[in-house]
KEZA-218177 format. One line per 10 residues: number of its first residue (from 1); their letters; for each residue x, y, z of N, C-alpha, C, O, CB. Coordinates in pm, whole numbers, plus 50000, padded with zeros to 5 digits. Glycine has a CB too. Layout:
BEGIN
NUM> a> X:Y:Z:X:Y:Z:X:Y:Z:X:Y:Z:X:Y:Z ~ ...
END
This chain:
BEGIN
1> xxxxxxxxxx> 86301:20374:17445:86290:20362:17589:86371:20473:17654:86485:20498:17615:86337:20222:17638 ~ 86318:20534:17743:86375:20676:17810:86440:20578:17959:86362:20512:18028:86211:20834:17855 ~ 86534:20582:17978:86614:20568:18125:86657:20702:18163:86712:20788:18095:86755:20469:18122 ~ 86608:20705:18327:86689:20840:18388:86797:20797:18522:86759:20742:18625:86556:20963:18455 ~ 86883:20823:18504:86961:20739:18643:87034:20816:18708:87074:20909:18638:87059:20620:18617 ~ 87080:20817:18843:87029:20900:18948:87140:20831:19034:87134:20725:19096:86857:20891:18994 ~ 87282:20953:19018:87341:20928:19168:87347:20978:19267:87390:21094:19268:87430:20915:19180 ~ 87309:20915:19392:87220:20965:19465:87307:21047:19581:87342:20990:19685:87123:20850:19512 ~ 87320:21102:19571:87334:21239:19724:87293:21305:19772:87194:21356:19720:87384:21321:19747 ~ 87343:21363:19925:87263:21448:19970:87237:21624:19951:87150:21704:19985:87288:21418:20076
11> xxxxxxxxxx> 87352:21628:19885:87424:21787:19896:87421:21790:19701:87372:21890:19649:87647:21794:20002 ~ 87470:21687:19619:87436:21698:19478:87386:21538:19456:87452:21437:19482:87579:21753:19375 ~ 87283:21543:19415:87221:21437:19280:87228:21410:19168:87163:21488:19098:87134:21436:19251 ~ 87277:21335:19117:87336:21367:18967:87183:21310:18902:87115:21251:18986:87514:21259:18907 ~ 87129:21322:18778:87030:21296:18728:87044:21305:18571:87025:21414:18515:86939:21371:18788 ~ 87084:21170:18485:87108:21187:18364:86932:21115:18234:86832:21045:18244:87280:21093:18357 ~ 86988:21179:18155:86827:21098:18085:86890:21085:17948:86945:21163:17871:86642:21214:18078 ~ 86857:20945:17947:86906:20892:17814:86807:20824:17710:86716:20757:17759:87008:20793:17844 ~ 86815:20835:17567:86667:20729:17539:86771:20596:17449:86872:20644:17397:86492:20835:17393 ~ 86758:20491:17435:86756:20331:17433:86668:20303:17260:86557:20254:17240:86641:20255:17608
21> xxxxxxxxxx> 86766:20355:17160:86626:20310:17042:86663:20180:17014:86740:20105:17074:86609:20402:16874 ~ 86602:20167:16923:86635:20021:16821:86788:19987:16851:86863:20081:16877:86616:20054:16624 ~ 86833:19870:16848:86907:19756:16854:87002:19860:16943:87118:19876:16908:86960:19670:16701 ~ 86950:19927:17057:87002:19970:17209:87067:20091:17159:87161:20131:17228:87115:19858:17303 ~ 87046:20139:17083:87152:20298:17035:87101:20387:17133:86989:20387:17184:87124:20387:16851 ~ 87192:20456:17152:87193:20512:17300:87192:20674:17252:87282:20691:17170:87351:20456:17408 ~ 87129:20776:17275:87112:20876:17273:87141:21020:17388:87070:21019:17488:87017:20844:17241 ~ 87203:21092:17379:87164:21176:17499:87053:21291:17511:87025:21356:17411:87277:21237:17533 ~ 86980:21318:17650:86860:21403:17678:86892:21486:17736:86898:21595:17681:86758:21361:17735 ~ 86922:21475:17851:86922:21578:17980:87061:21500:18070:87111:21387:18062:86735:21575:18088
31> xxxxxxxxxx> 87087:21606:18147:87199:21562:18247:87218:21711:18330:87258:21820:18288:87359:21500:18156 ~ 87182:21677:18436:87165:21793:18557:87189:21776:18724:87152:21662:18752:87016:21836:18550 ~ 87212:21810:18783:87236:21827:18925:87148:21837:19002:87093:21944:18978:87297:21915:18955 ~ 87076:21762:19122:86963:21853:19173:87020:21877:19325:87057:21777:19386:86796:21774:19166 ~ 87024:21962:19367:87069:22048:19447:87026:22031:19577:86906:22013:19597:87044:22161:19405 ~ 87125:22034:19692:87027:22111:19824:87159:22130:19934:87267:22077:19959:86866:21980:19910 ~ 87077:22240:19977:87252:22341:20075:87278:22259:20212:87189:22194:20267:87211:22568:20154 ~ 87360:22267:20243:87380:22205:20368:87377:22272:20462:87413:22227:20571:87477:22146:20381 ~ 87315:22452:20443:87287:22515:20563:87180:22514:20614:87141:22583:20709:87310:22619:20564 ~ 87115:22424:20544:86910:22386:20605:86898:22278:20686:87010:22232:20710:86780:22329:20469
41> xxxxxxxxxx> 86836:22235:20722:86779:22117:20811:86768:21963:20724:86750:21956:20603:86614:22167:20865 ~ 86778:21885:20786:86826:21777:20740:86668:21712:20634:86668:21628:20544:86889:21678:20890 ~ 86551:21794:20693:86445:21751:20623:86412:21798:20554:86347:21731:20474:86367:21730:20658 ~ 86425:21935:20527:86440:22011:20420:86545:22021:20276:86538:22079:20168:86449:22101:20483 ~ 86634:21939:20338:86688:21901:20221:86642:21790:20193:86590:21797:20082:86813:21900:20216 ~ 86632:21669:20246:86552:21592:20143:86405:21623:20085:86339:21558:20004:86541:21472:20196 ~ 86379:21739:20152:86236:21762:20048:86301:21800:19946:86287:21718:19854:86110:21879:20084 ~ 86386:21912:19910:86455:21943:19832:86494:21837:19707:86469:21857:19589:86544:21985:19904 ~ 86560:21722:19760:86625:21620:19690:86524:21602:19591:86543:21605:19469:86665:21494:19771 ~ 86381:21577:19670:86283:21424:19635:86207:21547:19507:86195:21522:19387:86129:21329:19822
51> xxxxxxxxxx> 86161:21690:19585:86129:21774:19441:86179:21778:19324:86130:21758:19213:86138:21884:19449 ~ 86291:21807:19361:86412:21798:19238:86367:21683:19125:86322:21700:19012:86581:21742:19312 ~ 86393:21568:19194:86377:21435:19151:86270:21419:19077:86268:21383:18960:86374:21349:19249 ~ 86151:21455:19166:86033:21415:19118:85988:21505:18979:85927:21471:18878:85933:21425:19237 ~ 86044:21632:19021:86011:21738:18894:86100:21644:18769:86051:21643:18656:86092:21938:18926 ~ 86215:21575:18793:86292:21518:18646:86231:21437:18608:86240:21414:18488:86427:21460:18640 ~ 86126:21342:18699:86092:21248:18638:85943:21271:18571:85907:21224:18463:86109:21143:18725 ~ 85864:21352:18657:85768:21441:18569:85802:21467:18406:85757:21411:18307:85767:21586:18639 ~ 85893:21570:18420:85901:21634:18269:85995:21464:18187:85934:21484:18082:86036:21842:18271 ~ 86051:21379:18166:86147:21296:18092:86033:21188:18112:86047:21090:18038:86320:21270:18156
61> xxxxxxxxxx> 85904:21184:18210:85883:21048:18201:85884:20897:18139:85821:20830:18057:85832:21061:18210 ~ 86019:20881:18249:86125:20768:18173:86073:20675:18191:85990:20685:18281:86266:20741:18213 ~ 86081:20564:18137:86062:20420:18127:86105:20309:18217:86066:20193:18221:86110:20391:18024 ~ 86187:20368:18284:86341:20271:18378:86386:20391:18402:86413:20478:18319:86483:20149:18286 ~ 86398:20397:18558:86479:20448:18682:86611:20376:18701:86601:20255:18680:86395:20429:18814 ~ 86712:20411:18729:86838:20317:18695:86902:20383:18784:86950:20491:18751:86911:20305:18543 ~ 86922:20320:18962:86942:20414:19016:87131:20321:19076:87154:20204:19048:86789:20464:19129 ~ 87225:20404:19148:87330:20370:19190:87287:20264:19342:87197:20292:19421:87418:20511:19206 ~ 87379:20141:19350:87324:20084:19463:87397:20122:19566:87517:20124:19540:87314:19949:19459 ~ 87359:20165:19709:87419:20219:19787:87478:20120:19858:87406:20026:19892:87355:20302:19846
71> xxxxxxxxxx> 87683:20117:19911:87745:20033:19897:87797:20116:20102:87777:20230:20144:87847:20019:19723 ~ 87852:20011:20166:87901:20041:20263:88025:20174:20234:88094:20178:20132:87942:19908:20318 ~ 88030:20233:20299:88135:20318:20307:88193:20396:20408:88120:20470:20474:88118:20383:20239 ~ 88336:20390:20435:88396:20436:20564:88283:20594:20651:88244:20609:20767:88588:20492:20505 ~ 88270:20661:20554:88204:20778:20630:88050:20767:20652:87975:20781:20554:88230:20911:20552 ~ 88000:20743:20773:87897:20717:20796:87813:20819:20752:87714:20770:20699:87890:20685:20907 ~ 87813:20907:20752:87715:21040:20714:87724:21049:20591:87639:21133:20563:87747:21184:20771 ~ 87755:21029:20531:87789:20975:20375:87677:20910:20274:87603:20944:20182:87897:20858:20390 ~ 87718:20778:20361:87648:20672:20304:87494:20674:20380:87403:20601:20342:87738:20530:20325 ~ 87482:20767:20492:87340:20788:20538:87250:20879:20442:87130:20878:20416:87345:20853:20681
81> xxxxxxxxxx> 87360:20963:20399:87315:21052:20322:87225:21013:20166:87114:21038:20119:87438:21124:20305 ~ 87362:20931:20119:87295:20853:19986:87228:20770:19966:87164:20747:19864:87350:20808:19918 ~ 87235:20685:20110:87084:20581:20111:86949:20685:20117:86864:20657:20033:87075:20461:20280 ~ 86928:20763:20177:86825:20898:20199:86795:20903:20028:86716:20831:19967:86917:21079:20285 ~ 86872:20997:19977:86848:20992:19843:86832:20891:19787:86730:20898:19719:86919:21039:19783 ~ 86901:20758:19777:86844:20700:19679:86696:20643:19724:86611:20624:19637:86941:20597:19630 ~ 86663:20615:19870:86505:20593:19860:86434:20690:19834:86316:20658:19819:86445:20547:19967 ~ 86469:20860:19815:86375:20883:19771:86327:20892:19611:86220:20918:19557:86366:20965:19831 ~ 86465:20857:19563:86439:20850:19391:86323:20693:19393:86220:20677:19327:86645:20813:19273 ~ 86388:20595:19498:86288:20465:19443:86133:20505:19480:86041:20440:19431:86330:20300:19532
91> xxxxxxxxxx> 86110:20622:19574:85990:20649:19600:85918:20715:19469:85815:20692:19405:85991:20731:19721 ~ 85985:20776:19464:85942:20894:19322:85920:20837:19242:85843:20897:19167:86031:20993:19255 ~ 85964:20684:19188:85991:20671:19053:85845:20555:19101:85750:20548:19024:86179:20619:18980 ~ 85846:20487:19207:85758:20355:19296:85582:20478:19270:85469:20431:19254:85848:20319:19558 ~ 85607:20593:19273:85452:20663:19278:85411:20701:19167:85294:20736:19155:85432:20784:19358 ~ 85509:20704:19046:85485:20719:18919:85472:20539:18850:85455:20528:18728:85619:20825:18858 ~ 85478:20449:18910:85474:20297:18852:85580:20293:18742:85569:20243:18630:85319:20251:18785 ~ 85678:20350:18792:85849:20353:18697:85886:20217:18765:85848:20195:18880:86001:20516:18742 ~ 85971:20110:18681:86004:19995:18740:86221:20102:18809:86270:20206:18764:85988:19811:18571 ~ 86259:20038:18885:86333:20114:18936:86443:19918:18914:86410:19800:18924:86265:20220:19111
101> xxxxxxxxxx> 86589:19999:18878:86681:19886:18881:86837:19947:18959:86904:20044:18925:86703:19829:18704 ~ 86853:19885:19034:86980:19911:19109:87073:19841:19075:87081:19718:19081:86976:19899:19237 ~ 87210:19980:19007:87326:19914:18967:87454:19925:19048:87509:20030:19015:87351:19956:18844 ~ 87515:19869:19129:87681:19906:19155:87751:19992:19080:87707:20000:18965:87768:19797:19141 ~ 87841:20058:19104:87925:20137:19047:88078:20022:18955:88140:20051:18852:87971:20249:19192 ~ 88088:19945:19010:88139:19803:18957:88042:19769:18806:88073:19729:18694:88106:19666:19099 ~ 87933:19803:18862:87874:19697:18747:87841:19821:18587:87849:19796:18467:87677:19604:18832 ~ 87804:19958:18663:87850:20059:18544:87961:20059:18510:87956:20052:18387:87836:20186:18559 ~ 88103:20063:18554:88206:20049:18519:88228:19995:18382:88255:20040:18271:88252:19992:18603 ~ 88200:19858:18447:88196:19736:18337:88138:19755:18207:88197:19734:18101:88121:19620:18386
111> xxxxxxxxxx> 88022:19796:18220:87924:19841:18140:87946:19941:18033:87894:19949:17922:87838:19885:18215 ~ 88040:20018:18093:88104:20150:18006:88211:20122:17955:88235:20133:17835:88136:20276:18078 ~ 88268:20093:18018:88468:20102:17984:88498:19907:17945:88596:19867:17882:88606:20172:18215 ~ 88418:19841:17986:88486:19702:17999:88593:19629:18114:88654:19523:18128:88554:19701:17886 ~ 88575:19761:18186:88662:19754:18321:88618:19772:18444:88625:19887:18488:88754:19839:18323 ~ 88567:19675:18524:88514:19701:18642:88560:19768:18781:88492:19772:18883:88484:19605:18661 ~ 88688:19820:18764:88747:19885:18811:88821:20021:18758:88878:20104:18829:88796:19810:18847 ~ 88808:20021:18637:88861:20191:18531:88795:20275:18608:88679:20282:18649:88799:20226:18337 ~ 88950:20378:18628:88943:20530:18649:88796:20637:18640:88741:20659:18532:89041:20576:18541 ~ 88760:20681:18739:88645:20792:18691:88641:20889:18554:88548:20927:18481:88644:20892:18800
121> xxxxxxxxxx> 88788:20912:18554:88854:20978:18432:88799:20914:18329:88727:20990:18264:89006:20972:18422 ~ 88804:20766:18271:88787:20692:18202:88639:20631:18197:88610:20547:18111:88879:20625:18222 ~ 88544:20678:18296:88440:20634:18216:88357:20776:18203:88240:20778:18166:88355:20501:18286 ~ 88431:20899:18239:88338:21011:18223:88375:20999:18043:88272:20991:17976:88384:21182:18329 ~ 88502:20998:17964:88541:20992:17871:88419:20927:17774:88348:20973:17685:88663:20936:17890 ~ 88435:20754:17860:88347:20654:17791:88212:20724:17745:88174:20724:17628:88316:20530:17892 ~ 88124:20799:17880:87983:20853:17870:87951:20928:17758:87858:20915:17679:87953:20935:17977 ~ 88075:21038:17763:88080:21114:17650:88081:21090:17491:88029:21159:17403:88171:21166:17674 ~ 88167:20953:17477:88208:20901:17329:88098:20803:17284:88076:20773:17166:88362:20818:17326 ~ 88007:20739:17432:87871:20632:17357:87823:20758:17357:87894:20789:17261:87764:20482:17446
131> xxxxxxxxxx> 87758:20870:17382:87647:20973:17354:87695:21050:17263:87609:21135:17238:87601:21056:17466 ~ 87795:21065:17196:87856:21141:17092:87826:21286:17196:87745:21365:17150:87774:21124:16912 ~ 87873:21311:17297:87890:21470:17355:88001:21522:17323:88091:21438:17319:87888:21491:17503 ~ 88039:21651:17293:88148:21732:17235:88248:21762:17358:88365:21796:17343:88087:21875:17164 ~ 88172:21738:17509:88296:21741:17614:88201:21654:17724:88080:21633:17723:88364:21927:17676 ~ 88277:21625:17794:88264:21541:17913:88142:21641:17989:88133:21764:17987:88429:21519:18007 ~ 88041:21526:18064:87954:21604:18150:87983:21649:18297:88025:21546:18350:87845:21535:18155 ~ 87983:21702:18348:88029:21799:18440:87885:21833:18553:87775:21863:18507:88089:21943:18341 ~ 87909:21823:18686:88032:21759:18776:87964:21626:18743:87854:21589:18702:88056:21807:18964 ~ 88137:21545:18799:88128:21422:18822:87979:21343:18863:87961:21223:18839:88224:21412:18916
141> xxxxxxxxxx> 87894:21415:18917:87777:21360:18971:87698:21360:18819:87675:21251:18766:87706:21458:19109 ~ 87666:21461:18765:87592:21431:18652:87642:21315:18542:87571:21265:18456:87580:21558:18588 ~ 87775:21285:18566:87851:21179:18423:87844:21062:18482:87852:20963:18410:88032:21202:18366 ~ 87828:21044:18631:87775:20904:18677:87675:20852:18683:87650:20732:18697:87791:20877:18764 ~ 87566:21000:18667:87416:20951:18679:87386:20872:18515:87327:20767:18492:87293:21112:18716 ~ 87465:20985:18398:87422:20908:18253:87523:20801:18271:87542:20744:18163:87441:21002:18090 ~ 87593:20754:18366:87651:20623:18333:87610:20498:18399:87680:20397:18408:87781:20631:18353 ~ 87478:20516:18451:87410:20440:18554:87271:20432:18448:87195:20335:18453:87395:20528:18729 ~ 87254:20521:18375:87128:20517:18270:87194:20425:18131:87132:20349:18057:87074:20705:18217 ~ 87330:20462:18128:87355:20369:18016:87380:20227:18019:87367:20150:17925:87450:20409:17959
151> xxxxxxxxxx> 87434:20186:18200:87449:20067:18211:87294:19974:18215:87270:19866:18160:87537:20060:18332 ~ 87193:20069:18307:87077:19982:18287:87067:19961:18101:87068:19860:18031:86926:20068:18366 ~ 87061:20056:18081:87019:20042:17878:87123:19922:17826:87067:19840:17753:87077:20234:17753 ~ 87256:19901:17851:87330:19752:17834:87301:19664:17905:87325:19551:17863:87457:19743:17850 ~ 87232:19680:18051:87236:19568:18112:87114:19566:18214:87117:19585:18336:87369:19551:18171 ~ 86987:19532:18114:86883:19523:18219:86839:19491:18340:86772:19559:18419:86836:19488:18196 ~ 86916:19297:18356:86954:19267:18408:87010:19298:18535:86969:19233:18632:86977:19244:18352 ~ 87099:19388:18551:87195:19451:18631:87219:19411:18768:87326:19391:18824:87168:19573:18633 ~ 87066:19400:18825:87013:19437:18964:87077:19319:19020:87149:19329:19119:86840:19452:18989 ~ 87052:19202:18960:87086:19036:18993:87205:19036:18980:87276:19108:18910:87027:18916:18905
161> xxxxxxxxxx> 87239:18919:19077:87387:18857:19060:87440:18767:19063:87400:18679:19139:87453:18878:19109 ~ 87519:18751:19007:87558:18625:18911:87461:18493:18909:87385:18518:18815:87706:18571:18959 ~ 87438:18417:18942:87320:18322:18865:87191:18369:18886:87099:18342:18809:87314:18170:18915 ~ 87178:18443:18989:87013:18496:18973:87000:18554:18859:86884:18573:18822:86957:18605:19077 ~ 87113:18600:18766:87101:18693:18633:87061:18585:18537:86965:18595:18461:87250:18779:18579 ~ 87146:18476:18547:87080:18405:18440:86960:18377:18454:86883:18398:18360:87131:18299:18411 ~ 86908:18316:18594:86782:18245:18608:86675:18348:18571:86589:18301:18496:86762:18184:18755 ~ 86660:18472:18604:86575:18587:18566:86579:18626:18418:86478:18660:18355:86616:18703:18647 ~ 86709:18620:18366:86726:18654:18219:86605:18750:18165:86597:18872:18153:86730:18514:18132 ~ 86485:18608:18127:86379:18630:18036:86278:18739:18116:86212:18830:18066:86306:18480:17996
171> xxxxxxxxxx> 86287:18698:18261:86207:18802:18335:86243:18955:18250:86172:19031:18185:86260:18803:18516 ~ 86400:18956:18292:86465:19092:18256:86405:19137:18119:86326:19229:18097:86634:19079:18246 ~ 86457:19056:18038:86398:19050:17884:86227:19078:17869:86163:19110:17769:86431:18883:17821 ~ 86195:19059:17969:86046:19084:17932:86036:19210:17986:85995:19295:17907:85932:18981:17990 ~ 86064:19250:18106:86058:19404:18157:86115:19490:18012:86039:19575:17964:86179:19434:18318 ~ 86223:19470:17957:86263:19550:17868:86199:19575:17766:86198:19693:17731:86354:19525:17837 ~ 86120:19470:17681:86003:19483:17564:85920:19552:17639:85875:19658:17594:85929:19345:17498 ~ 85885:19511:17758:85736:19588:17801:85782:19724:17850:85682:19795:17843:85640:19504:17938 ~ 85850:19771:17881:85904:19904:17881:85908:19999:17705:85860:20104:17660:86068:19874:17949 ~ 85982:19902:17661:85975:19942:17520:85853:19960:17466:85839:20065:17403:86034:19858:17441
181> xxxxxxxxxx> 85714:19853:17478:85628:19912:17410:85569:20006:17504:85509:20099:17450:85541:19823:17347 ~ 85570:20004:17622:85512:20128:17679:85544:20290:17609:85477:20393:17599:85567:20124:17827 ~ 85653:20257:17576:85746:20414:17584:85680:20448:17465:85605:20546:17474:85946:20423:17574 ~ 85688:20382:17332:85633:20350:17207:85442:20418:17240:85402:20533:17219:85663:20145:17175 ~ 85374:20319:17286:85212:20370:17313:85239:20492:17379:85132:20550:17360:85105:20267:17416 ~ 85293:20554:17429:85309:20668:17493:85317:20778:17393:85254:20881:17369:85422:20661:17579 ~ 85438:20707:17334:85498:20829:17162:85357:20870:17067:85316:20974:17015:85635:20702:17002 ~ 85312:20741:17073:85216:20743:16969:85073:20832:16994:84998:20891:16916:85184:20596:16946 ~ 85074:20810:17169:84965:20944:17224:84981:21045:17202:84894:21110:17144:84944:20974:17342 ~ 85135:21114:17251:85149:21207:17267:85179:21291:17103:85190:21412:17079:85237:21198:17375
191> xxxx> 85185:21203:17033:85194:21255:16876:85055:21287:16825:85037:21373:16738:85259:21138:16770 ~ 84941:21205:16889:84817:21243:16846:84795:21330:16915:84735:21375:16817:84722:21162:16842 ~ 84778:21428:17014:84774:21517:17072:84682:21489:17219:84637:21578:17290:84735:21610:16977 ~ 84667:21310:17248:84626:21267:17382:84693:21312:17521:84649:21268:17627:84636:21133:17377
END
């Protein structure tokens, strides 16, 4: 199963791609930045954003979108900014029929380190040591995006909270096989030369 997860900004996007094999071993793909200047117009950079985006999910076509959930925050232009981006990753991923899961930065935390509150320091570390990478991914935006792809890959689930997680469970559990064999019939096309 290919996850690509996506923290969302206006000025950098982090965009990591991870693949999910057998009994969840976690692999690394890609991990990149997608870009846009802040000396253009406010619509032009999100065209910018959503190209970017859409070109990653083109070439990795991932299985699960695993995107950051956008959380209140003191700077309004900020958090206007990253809600912008992240709808347009749910658009991108919503026109390709990618199922899309929104995680907290709390709930990657957890997911990585065992600490829902550990240091950025400490889960860029974490990203690096589940993917076996030889150094930390760089900038910070790209090591949060593969840490938002690795938490969906631990925690399908994610999106829900606290008893809606249980009550959905099997839902979750079923998105995940059916993702899995998708990714699988896909392999198996693209090996025959379909």
């Amino acid at each position: 199963m290919i996850i690509l997860g996506v923290d969302p900004g206006l000025t950098r996007c982090g965009v990591g791609v991870i693949e999910a094999g057998e009994h969840r071993r976690l692999s690394f793909i890609h991990v990149d930045v997608v870009r846009s200047s802040p000396d253009i117009t406010q619509d032009l950079r999100l065209l910018a954003i959503y190209n970017g985006l859409s070109e990653k999910m083109d070439r990795f076509a991932p299985d699960a979108v695993s995107i950051e959930r956008v959380f209140a925050q003191s700077n309004r232009n900020t958090v206007l900014g990253t809600a912008q981006a992240a709808g347009l990753a749910m658009l991108a991923a919503a026109q390709r029929n990618i199922p899309v899961a929104l995680h907290t930065p709390t709930e990657a935390k957890l997911a990585i380190t065992g600490n829902g509150q550990a240091q950025k320091i400490q889960v860029e570390r974490m990203v690096a040591r589940i993917l076996n990478l030889t150094k930390m991914p760089t900038p910070a935006d790209a090591a949060d995006a593969l840490a938002l792809a690795i938490c969906h890959a631990l925690r399908p689930a994610g999106a829900l909270q606290g008893g809606e997680r249980e009550q959905h469970l099997t839902a979750a559990q079923r998105q995940w096989a059916e993702a899995a064999q998708n990714s699988a019939r896909r392999r198996m096309n693209h090996d025959r030369g379909m």
